[in-house]
Steps between C-alpha positions, in 0.01 A plus 500: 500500500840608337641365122827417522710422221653133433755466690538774732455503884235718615439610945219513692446848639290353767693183624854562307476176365693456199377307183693384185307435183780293358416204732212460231647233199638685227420222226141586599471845591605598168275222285225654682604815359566365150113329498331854646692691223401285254150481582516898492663473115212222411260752529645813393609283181137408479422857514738583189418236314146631502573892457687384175291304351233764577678750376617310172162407374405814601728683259549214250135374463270732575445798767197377597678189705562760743144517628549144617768597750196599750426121449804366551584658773201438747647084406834621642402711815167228588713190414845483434620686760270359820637170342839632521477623852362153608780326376747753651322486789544130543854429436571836755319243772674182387850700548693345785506702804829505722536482862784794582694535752667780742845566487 
């Protein structure tokens, strides 16, 4: 299977068809794109939003806060992020799928 980028036409080696990728909706090609990014920012700004508060008790508090990071992050890679990949998972299989067509 070949990615081809919105918009563009792409051939078929074997047959010669051709196919455009701009017969897909613009309006929701790209809202699809804007929801998947921001499901990729959720989680990295879940990420930071640990790391510093980690790493200002850490420094600010006490250095011993560190030695709950092994804690922590068992809670993120067992958890959060199977959770995450659910719900990613999910709205990839409720996207709308197009019919294309030769040209």
């Amino acid at each position: 299977m070949n990615q081809v980028p919105y918009g563009e036409t792409w051939k078929c080696e074997v047959c010669g068809r051709r196919w455009n990728t701009a017969q897909i909706p613009s309006e929701e090609y790209w809202g699809i794109m804007r929801d998947m990014r921001r499901m990729r920012l959720s989680v990295i700004g879940v990420a930071v939003f640990f790391a510093l508060v980690f790493g200002l008790l850490g420094l600010l508090v006490s250095p011993g806060l560190f030695l709950l990071l092994p804690v922590v992050l068992p809670i993120w890679f067992i958890w959060y992020m199977p959770w995450w990949r659910r719900k990613l998972r999910s709205r990839v299989r409720d996207l709308p799928k197009w019919k294309l067509h030769p040209e």
